[in-house]
N, C-alpha and C positions, 0 to 999 in steps of 0.2 A: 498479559492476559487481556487487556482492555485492546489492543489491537484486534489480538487472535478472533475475539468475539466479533468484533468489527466485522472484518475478510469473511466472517461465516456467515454474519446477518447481510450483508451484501451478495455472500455467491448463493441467498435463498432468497433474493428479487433481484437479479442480475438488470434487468430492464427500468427497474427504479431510477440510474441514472447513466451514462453514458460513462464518465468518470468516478473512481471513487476514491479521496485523498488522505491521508493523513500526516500528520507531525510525528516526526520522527527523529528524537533528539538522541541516543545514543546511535552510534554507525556498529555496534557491536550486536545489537537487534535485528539488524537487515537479515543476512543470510536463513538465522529461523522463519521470519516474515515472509521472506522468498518460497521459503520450501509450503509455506500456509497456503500460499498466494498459489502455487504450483498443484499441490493440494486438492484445490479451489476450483481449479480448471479456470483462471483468472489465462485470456486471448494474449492481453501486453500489461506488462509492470514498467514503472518508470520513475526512476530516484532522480529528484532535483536538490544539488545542493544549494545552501542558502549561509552564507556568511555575518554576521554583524559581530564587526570588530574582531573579539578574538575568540566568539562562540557560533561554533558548526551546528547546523539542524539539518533535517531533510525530510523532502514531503515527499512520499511516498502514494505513487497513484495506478491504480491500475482498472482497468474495463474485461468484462466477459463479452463485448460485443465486438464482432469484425467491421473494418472501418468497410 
């Protein structure tokens, strides 16, 4: 939900920032997020995974702007 809200308050001031990131610690969340982000009319989405030790996270970033 606290995502979801995010991608919405973002794609209603797109120009607010160039990027916009989030934590993203299940990988079982991605593909709804995607379709939000898709949604959203979100340009580029982009998942960086991120390791420590033997716990997975991932930051999830995406722009409404053309580079």
């Amino acid at each position: 939900g606290f995502l979801r809200r995010m991608i919405a308050e973002s794609a209603g001031r797109p120009g607010l920032c160039r990027w916009f990131t989030a934590l993203v610690s299940q990988s079982a969340h991605l593909p709804r997020l995607f379709r939000t982000l898709e949604d959203a009319n979100a340009v580029d989405v982009q998942t960086l995974e991120m390791v420590h030790g033997q716990k997975k996270s991932r930051i999830l970033a995406w722009t409404f702007t053309r580079s």
